[in-house]
KOLPALUM-751055 format. One record per residue (C-alpha): x, y, z; residue number from 1. Coordinates in steps of 0.02 Angstrom, whole numbers, plus 50000, padded with zeros to 5 digits. Example, Ala and Ser with C-alpha at 12.3 -4.5 7.8 and 13.67 -1.06 7.14 Angstrom:
<recs>
+-------+-------+-------+-------+
!    px !    py !    pz ! marro !
+-------+-------+-------+-------+
! 50615 ! 49775 ! 50390 !     1 !
! 50684 ! 49947 ! 50357 !     2 !
+-------+-------+-------+-------+
</recs>
This chain:
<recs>
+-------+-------+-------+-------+
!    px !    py !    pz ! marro !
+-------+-------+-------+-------+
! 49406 ! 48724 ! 49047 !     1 !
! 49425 ! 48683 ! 49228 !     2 !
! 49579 ! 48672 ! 49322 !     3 !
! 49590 ! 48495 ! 49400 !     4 !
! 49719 ! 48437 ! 49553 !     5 !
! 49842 ! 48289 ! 49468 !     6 !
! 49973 ! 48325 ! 49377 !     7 !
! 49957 ! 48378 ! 49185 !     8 !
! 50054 ! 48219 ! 49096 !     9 !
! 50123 ! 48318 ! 48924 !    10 !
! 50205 ! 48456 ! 49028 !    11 !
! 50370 ! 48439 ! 49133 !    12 !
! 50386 ! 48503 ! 49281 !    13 !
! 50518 ! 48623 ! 49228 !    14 !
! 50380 ! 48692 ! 49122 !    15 !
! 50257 ! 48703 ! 49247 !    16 !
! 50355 ! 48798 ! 49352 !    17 !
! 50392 ! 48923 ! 49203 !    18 !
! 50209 ! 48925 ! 49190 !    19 !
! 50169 ! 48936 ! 49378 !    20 !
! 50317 ! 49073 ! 49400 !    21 !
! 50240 ! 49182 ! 49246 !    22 !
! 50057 ! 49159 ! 49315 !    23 !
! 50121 ! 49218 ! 49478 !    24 !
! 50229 ! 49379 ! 49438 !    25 !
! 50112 ! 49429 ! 49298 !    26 !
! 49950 ! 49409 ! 49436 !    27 !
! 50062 ! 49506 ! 49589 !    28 !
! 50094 ! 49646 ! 49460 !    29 !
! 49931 ! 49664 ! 49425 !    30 !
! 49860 ! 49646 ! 49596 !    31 !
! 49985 ! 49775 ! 49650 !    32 !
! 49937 ! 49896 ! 49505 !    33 !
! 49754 ! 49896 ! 49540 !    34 !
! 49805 ! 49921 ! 49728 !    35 !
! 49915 ! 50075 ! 49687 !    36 !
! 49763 ! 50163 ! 49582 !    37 !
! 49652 ! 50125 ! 49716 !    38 !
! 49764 ! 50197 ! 49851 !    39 !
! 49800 ! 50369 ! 49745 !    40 !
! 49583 ! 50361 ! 49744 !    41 !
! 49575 ! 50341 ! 49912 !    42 !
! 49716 ! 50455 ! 49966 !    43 !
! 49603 ! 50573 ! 49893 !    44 !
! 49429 ! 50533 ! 49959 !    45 !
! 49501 ! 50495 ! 50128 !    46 !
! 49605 ! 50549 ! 50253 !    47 !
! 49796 ! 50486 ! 50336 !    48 !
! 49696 ! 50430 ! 50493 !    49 !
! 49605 ! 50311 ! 50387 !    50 !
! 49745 ! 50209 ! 50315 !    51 !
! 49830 ! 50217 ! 50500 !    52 !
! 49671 ! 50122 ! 50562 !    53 !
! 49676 ! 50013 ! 50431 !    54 !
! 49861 ! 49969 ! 50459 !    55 !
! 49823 ! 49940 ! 50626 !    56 !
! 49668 ! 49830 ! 50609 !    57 !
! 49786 ! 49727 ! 50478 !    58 !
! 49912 ! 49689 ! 50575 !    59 !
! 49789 ! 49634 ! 50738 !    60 !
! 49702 ! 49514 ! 50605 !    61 !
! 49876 ! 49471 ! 50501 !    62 !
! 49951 ! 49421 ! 50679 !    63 !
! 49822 ! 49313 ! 50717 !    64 !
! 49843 ! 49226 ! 50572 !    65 !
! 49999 ! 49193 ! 50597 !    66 !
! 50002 ! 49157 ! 50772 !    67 !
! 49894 ! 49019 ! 50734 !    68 !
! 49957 ! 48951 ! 50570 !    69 !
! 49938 ! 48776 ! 50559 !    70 !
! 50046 ! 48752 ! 50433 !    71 !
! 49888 ! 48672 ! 50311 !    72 !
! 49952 ! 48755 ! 50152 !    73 !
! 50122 ! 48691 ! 50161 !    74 !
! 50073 ! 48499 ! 50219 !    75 !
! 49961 ! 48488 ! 50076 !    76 !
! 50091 ! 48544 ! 49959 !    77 !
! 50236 ! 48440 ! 50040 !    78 !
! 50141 ! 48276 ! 50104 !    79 !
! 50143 ! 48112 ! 50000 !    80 !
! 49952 ! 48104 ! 50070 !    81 !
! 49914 ! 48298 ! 49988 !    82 !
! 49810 ! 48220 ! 49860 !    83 !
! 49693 ! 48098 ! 49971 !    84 !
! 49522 ! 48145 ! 49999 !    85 !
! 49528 ! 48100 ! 50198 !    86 !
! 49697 ! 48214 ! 50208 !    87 !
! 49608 ! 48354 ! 50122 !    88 !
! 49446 ! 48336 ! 50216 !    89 !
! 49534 ! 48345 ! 50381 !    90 !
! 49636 ! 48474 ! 50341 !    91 !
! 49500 ! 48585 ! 50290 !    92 !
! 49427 ! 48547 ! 50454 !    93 !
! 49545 ! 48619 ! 50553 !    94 !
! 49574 ! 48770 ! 50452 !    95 !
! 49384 ! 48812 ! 50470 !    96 !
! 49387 ! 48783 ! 50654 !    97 !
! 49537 ! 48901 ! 50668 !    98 !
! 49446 ! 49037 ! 50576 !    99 !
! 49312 ! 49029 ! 50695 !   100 !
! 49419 ! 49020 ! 50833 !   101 !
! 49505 ! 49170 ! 50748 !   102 !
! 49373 ! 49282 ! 50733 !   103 !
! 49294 ! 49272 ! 50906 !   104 !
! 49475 ! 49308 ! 50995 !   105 !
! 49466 ! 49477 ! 50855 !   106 !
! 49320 ! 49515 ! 50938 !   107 !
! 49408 ! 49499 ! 51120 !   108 !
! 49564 ! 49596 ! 51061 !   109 !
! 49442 ! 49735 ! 51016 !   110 !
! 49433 ! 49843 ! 51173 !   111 !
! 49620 ! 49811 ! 51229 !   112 !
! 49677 ! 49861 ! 51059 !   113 !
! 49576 ! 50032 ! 51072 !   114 !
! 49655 ! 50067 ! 51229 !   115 !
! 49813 ! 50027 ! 51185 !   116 !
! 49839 ! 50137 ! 51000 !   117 !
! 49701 ! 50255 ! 51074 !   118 !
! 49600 ! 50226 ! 50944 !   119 !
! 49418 ! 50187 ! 50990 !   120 !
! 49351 ! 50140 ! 50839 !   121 !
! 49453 ! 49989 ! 50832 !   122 !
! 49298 ! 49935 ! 50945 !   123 !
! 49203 ! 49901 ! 50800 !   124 !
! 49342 ! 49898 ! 50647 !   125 !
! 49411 ! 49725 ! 50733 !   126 !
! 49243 ! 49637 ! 50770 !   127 !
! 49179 ! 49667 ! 50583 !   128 !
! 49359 ! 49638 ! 50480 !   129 !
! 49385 ! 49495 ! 50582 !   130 !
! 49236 ! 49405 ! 50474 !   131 !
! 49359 ! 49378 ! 50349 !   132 !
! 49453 ! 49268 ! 50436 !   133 !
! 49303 ! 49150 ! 50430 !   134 !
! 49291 ! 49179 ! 50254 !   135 !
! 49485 ! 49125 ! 50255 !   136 !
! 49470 ! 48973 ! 50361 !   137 !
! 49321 ! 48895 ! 50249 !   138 !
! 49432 ! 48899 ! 50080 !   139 !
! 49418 ! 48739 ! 49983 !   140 !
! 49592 ! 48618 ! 49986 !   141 !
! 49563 ! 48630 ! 49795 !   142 !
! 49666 ! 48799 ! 49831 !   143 !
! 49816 ! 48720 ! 49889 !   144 !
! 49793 ! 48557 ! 49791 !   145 !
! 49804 ! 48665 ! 49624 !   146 !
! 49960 ! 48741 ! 49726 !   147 !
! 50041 ! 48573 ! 49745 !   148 !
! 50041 ! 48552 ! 49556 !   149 !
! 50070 ! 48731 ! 49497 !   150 !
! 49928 ! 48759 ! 49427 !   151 !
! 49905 ! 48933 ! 49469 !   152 !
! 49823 ! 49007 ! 49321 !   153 !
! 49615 ! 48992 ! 49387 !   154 !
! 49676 ! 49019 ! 49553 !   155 !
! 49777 ! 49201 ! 49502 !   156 !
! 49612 ! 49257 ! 49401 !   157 !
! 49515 ! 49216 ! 49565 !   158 !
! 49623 ! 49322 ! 49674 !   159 !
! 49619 ! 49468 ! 49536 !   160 !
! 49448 ! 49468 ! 49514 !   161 !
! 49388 ! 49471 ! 49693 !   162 !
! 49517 ! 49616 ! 49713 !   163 !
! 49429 ! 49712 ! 49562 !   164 !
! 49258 ! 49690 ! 49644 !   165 !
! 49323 ! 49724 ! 49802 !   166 !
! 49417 ! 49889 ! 49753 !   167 !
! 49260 ! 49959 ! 49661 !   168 !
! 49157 ! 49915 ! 49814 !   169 !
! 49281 ! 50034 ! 49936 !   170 !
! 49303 ! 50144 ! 49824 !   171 !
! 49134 ! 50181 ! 49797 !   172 !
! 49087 ! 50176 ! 49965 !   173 !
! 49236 ! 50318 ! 50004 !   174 !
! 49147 ! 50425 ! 49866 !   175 !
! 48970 ! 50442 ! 49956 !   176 !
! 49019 ! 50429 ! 50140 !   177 !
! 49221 ! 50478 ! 50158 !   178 !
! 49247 ! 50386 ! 50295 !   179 !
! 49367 ! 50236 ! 50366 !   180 !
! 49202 ! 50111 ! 50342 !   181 !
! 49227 ! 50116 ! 50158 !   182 !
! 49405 ! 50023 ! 50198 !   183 !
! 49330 ! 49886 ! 50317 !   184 !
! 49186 ! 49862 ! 50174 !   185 !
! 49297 ! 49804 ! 50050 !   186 !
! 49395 ! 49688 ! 50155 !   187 !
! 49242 ! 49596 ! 50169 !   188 !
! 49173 ! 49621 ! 50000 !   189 !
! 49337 ! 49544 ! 49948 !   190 !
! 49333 ! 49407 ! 50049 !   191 !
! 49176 ! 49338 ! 50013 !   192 !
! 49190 ! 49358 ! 49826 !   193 !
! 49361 ! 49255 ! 49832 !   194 !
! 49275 ! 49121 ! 49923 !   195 !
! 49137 ! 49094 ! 49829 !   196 !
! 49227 ! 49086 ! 49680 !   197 !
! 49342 ! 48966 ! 49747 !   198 !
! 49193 ! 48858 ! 49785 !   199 !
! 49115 ! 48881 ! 49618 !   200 !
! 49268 ! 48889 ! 49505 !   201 !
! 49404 ! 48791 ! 49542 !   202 !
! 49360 ! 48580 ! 49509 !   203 !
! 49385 ! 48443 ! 49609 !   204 !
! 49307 ! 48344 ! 49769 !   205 !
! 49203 ! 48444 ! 49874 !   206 !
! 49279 ! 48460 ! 50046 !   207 !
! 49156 ! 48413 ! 50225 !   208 !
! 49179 ! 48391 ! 50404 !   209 !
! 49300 ! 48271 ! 50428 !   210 !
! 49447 ! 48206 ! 50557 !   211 !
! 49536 ! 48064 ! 50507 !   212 !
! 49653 ! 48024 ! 50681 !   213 !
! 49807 ! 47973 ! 50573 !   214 !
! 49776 ! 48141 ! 50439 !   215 !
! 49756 ! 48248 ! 50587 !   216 !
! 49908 ! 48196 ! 50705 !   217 !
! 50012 ! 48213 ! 50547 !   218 !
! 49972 ! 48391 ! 50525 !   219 !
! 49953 ! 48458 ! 50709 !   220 !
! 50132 ! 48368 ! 50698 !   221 !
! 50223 ! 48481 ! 50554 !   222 !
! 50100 ! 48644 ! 50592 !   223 !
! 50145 ! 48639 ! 50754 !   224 !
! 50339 ! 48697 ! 50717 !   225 !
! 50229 ! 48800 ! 50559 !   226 !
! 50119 ! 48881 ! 50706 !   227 !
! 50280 ! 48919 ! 50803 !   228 !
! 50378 ! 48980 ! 50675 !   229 !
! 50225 ! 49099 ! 50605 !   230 !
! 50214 ! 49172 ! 50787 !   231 !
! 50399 ! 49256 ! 50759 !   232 !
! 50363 ! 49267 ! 50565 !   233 !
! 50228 ! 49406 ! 50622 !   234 !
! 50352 ! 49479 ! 50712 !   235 !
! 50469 ! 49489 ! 50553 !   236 !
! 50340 ! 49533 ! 50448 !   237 !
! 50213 ! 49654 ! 50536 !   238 !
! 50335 ! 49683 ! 50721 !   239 !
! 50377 ! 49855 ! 50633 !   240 !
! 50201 ! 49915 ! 50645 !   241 !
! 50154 ! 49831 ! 50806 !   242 !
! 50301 ! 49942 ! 50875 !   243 !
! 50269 ! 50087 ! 50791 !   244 !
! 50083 ! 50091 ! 50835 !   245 !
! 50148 ! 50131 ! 50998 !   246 !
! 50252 ! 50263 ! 50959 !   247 !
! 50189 ! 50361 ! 50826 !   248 !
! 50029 ! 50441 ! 50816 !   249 !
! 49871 ! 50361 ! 50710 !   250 !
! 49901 ! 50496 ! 50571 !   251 !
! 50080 ! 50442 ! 50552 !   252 !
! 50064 ! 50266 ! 50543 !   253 !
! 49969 ! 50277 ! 50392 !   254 !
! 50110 ! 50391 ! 50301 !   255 !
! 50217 ! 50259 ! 50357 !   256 !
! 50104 ! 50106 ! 50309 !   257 !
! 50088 ! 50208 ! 50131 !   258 !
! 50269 ! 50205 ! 50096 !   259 !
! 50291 ! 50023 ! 50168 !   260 !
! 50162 ! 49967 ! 50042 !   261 !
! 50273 ! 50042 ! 49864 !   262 !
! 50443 ! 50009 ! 49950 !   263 !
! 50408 ! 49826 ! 50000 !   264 !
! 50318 ! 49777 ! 49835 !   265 !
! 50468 ! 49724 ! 49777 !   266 !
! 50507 ! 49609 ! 49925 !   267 !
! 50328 ! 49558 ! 49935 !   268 !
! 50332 ! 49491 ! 49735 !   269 !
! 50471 ! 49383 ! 49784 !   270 !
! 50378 ! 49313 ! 49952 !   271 !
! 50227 ! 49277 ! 49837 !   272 !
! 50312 ! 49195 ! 49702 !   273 !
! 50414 ! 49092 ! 49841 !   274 !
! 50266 ! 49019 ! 49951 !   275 !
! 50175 ! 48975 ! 49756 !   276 !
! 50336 ! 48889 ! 49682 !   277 !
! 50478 ! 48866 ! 49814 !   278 !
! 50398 ! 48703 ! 49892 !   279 !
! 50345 ! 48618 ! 49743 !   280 !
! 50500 ! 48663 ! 49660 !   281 !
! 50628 ! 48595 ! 49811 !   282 !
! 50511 ! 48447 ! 49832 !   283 !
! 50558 ! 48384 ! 49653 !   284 !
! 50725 ! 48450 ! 49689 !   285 !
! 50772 ! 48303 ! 49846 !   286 !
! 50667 ! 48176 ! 49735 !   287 !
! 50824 ! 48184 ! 49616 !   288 !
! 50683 ! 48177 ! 49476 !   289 !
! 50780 ! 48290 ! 49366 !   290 !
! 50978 ! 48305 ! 49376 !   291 !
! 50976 ! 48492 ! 49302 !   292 !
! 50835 ! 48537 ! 49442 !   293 !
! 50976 ! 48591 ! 49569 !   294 !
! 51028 ! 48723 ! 49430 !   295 !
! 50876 ! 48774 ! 49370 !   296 !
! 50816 ! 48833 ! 49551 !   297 !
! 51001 ! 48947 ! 49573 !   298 !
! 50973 ! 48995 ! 49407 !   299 !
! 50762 ! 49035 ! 49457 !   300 !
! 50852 ! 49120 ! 49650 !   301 !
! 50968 ! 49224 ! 49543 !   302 !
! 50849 ! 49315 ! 49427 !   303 !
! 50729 ! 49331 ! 49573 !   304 !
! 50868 ! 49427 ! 49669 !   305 !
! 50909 ! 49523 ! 49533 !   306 !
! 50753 ! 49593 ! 49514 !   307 !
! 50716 ! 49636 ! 49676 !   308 !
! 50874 ! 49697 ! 49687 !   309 !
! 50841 ! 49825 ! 49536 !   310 !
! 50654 ! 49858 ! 49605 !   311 !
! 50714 ! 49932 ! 49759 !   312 !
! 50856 ! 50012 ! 49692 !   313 !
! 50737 ! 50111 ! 49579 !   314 !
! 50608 ! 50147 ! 49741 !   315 !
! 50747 ! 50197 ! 49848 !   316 !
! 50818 ! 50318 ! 49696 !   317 !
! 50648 ! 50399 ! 49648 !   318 !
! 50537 ! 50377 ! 49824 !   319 !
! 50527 ! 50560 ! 49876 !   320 !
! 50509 ! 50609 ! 49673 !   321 !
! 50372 ! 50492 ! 49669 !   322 !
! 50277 ! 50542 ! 49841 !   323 !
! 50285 ! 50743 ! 49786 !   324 !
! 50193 ! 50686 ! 49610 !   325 !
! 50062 ! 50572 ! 49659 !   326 !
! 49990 ! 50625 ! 49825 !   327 !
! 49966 ! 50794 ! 49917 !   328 !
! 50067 ! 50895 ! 50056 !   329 !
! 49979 ! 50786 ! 50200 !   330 !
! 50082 ! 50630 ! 50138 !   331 !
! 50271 ! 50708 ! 50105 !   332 !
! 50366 ! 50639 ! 50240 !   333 !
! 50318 ! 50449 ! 50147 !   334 !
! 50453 ! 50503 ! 50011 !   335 !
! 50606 ! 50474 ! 50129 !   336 !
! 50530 ! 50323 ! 50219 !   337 !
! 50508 ! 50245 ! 50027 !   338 !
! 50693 ! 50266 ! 50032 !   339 !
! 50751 ! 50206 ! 50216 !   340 !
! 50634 ! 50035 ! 50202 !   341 !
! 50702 ! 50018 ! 50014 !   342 !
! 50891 ! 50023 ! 50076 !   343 !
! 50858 ! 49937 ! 50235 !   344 !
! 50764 ! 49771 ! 50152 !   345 !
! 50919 ! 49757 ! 50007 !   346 !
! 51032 ! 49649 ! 50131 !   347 !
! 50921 ! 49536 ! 50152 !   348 !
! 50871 ! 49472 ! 49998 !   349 !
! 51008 ! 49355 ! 49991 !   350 !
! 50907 ! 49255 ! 50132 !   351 !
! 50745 ! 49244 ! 50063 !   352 !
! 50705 ! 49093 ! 49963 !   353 !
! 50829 ! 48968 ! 50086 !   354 !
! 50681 ! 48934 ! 50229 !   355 !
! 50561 ! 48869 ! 50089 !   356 !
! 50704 ! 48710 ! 50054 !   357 !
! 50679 ! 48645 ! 50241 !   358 !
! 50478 ! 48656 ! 50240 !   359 !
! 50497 ! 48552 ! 50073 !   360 !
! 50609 ! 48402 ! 50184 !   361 !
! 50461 ! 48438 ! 50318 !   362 !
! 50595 ! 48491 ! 50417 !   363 !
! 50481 ! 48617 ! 50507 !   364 !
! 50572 ! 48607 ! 50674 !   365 !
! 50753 ! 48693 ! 50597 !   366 !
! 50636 ! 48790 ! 50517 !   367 !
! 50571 ! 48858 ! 50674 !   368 !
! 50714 ! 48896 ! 50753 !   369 !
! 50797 ! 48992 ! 50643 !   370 !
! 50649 ! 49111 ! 50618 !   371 !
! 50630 ! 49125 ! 50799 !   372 !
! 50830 ! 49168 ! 50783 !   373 !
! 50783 ! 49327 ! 50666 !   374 !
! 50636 ! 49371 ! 50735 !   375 !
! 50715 ! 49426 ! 50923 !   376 !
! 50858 ! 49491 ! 50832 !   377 !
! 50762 ! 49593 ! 50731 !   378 !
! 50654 ! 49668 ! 50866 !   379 !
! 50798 ! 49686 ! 50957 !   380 !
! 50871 ! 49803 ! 50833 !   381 !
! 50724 ! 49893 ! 50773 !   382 !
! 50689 ! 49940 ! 50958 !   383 !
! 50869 ! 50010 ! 51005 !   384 !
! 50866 ! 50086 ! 50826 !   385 !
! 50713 ! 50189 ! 50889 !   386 !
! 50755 ! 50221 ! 51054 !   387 !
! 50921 ! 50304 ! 50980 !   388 !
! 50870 ! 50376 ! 50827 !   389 !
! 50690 ! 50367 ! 50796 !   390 !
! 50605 ! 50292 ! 50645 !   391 !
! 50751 ! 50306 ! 50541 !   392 !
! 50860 ! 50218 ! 50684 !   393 !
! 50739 ! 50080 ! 50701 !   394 !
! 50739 ! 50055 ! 50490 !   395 !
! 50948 ! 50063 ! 50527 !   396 !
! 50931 ! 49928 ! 50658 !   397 !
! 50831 ! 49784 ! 50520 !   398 !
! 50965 ! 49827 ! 50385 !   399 !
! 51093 ! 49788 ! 50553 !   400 !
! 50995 ! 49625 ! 50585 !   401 !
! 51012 ! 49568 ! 50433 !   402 !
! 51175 ! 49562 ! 50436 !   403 !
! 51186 ! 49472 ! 50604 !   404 !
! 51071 ! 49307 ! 50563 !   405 !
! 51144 ! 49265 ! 50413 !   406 !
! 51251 ! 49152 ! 50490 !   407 !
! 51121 ! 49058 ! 50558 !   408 !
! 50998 ! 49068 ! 50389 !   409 !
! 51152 ! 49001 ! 50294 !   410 !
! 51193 ! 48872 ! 50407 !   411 !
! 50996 ! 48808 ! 50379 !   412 !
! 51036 ! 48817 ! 50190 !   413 !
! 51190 ! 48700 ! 50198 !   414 !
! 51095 ! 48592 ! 50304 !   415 !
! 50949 ! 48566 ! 50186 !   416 !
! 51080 ! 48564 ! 50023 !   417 !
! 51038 ! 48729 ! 49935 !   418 !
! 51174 ! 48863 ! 50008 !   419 !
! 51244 ! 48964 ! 49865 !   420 !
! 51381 ! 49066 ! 49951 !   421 !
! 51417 ! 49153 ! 49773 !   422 !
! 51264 ! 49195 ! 49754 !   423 !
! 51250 ! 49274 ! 49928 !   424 !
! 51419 ! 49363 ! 49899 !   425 !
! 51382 ! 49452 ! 49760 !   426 !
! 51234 ! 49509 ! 49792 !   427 !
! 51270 ! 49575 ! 49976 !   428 !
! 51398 ! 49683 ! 49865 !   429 !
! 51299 ! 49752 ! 49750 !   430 !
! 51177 ! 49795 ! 49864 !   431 !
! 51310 ! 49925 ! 49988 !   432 !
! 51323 ! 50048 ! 49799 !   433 !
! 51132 ! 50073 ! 49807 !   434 !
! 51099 ! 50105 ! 49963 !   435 !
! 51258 ! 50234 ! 49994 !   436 !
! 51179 ! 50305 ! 49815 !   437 !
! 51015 ! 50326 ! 49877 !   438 !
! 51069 ! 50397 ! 50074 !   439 !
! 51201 ! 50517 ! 49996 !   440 !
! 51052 ! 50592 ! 49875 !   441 !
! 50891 ! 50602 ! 49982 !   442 !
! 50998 ! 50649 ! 50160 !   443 !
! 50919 ! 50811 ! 50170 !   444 !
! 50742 ! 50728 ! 50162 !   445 !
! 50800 ! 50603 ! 50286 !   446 !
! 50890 ! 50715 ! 50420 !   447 !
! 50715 ! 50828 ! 50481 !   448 !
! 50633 ! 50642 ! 50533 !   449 !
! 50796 ! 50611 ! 50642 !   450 !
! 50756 ! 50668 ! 50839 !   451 !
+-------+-------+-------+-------+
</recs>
C-alpha cells in the first residue's frame, strides 16, 4: 500500500492526528530505544573522547542547518500552494542547493574548528559528516507533503529502518577497528539509506530542477524570518555545547553529551511530536473547520506536558542510579548531570508547543523575534551561570531563563489565540516539588562538580 499526499476522505482530521500523534510517539520511542542499546555498545567498544568528537562534529553540522533553515518544511505544511507540483519542485530546489552550499562551508569550518576545541581530527570528521547534509538537502517534498496531511506512518518506518541499518553499520565498524571512524560511518550509512528509501518508498510526483519566480519569492519570503529564527534556535538548542566545547575538555564533553542525550529524551519526544502535528493541527485550528478543535489541542498540550513532566521527573530521580548500572567508572560524573539538565528543562515545558501556533498563521516574523528574545537570554544566563559556578551554574542559569522569557513567549501565545494561562500555572507548580526532590537527594553527587 503506498502512502499518497491528499487527504484520506473517510478519516477526520481529529483522527488523523490521533493516528499521526501515535505513529509519532510510538516511532521516537523506538528510535530512542535502539539509540540507547547502541550507545551502552559503543560505550563499551569506544572511548569518552569519541562521543566528545562526535558531539562536537554534531553541533558544527546541526548549526549549519539551522543557520540556514529556509523554512521549506514548514511552508509546505502551512501554504495553500503545499500541494502544487511547481511549489514543490521549487522548493526542493532550494533545499538541494542549500545542502550543497552546506557541505562545502563544513569543509571550510574544518581547520578553524580543530584549532578552536583542539581537536585535530575534526580536520577530517567535518569534511566527511558534512556529506550528509547533501543527502539532507536532496529529500523528496513527498516527505513533507505526507507531513502536511499526517500521514506519518511510511515516513516513521523509513526513519526507523535507516536508523537500524545505520546502527548495525557503526556498531560493527567499532567492533573491528575501535575507533571514532566507526561513529562518522554510520552517520553516513544512515543518511543514504533514509534517502533512498524516501525516493523509492514514499508515492507521489517525482520532484526536478525547478524555480518558479512567484513559488520561490513566497518561500525566501516566510524562510527568511524561519532562517533567522533557526540561527538563535541553534543557540537554544545546541549553544550549551558550543559553550562548553570551550571550556571543558574533549573527554568531558562526551560525559556531558551522554547524559544530555537520556535527560533531554523527554523534551526531545515532545519537539518531535510538535514539528509532525503542531502545524497541521493549528492550521485546521484558525480555519474554524471544527468548533471542538480549540479543545482538543489544550486537551493534546496537556497530556503532552504531563508526560514530559513525569519523564523527567523519573530521569532526574533515578539519573545517577541509572549511570552506576549501565556504564563503567569512566562515565560517573553523567549521573548528576542526568539530574541538573532534568530539573533545569522542567520550567520550560509550559512554553513549548506556543511558537508552532504563529508558524501555522505564517506569522514567521513574531516568530522570530521572540526566539531571538530567548536565545540571548539564555546564553546570557548559561554564561554567567558558568563563570560563577561552573557547569552546574550554567544548567542553574537556563532553568533562570526560563523563567525570564515567559513573558514574552506568552505574550506570542495570546497574540496568535492559543495562551492557556491555567495550563501554564499549574504546571510551573508542579514542576518546583520535583526538582527540590531531586536536588535535596543527589546534592552530594552534585556538590564535587561545583568549582
Amino acid at each position: 500500500m503506498s502512502v499518497g499526499v491528499t487527504p484520506q476522505a473517510p478519516r477526520s482530521f481529529a483522527q488523523r492526528v490521533m493516528r499521526g500523534a501515535a505513529f509519532t510517539s510510538g516511532g521516537f520511542v523506538l528510535s530512542q530505544g535502539m539509540r540507547f542499546a547502541s550507545n551502552l555498545v559503543l560505550a563499551r567498544l569506544l572511548f569518552p573522547e569519541a562521543f566528545g568528537l562526535m558531539a562536537l562534529m554534531a553541533m558544527v553540522l546541526t548549526g549549519l542547518t539551522m543557520l540556514s533553515d529556509t523554512g521549506v518544511p514548514q511552508s509546505i505544511m502551512q501554504n495553500k500552494r503545499g500541494d502544487d507540483p511547481d511549489f514543490l519542485n521549487t522548493a526542493w530546489t532550494l533545499n538541494l542547493m542549500r545542502g550543497v552550499f552546506l557541505w562545502l562551508v563544513a569543509c571550510a569550518l574544518a581547520w578553524p574548528a580543530a584549532w578552536l576545541y583542539e581537536a585535530p581530527e575534526l580536520l577530517w570528521i567535518l569534511p566527511l559528516g558534512g556529506l550528509s547534509l547533501v543527502m539532507l538537502g536532496a529529500a523528496p517534498t513527498r516527505v513533507f507533503s505526507a507531513q502536511r496531511h499526517l500521514q506519518l506512518g511510511r515516513i516513521m518506518g523509513i526513519e526507523l529502518g535507516s536508523q537500524l541499518v545505520g546502527i548495525v553499520a557503526m556498531v560493527t565498524l567499532a567492533l573491528i577497528y575501535q575507533t571514532y571512524w566507526a561513529l562518522v560511518a554510520g552517520v553516513l550509512v544512515t543518511g543514504l539509506m533514509k534517502l533512498v528509501m524516501e525516493w523509492s518508498l514514499l508515492s507521489g510526483p517525482r520532484n526536478h530542477l525547478r524555480w518558479e519566480k512567484a513559488a520561490g519569492s513566497e518561500l525566501l519570503r516566510f524562510g527568511g524570518w524561519i532562517m533567522l529564527s533557526s540561527a538563535f534556535g541553534f543557540v537554544l538548542l545546541q549553544g550549551d555545547r558550543a559553550i562548553l566545547g570551550v571550556f571543558l575538555t574533549v573527554e568531558k564533553l562526551g560525559i556531558y553529551n551522554i547524559a544530555y542525550f537520556l535527560a533531554f529524551f523527554p523534551v526531545l519526544m515532545a519537539h518531535t511530536m510538535m514539528s509532525k502535528l503542531l502545524i497541521p493541527s493549528y492550521r485546521e485550528m484558525f480555519a474554524g473547520r471544527d468548533g471542538e478543535h480549540d479543545r482538543k489541542i489544550r486537551r493534546m498540550r496537556l497530556g503532552l506536558t504531563g508526560t514530559v513532566m513525569v519523564l523527567l521527573t523519573i530521569m532526574a530521580l533515578i539519573g545517577p542510579a541509572l549511570i552506576d548500572l549501565l556504564y563503567d567508572d569512566r562515565y560517573a560524573e553523567a549521573g548528576p548531570i542526568i539530574v541538573m539538565i532534568s530539573c533545569a528543562q522542567m520550567l520550560s515545558l509550559i512554553m513549548l508547543t506556543y511558537d508552532q501556533a504563529a508558524l501555522a498563521r505564517g506569522d514567521s516574523r513574531r516568530f522570530f523575534w521572540v526566539i531571538a528574545f530567548r536565545a540571548t537570554v539564555q546564553t546570557c544566563c548559561f554564561v554567567a551561570g558558568a563563570a560563577l559556578a561552573g557547569l552546574p551554574g550554567a544548567l542553574l542559569g537556563q532553568a533562570v531563563a526560563a523563567v525570564l522569557v515567559y513573558p514574552a513567549v506568552a505574550a506570542l501565545a495570546k497574540h496568535t489565540g492559543v495562551w492557556d494561562k491555567r495550563h501554564d500555572a499549574l504546571f510551573a507548580a508542579l514542576a518546583l516539588l520535583p526538582i527540590a526532590g531531586a536536588l535535596s537527594l543527589h546534592w552530594d553527587k552534585i556538590a564535587p562538580l561545583l568549582p
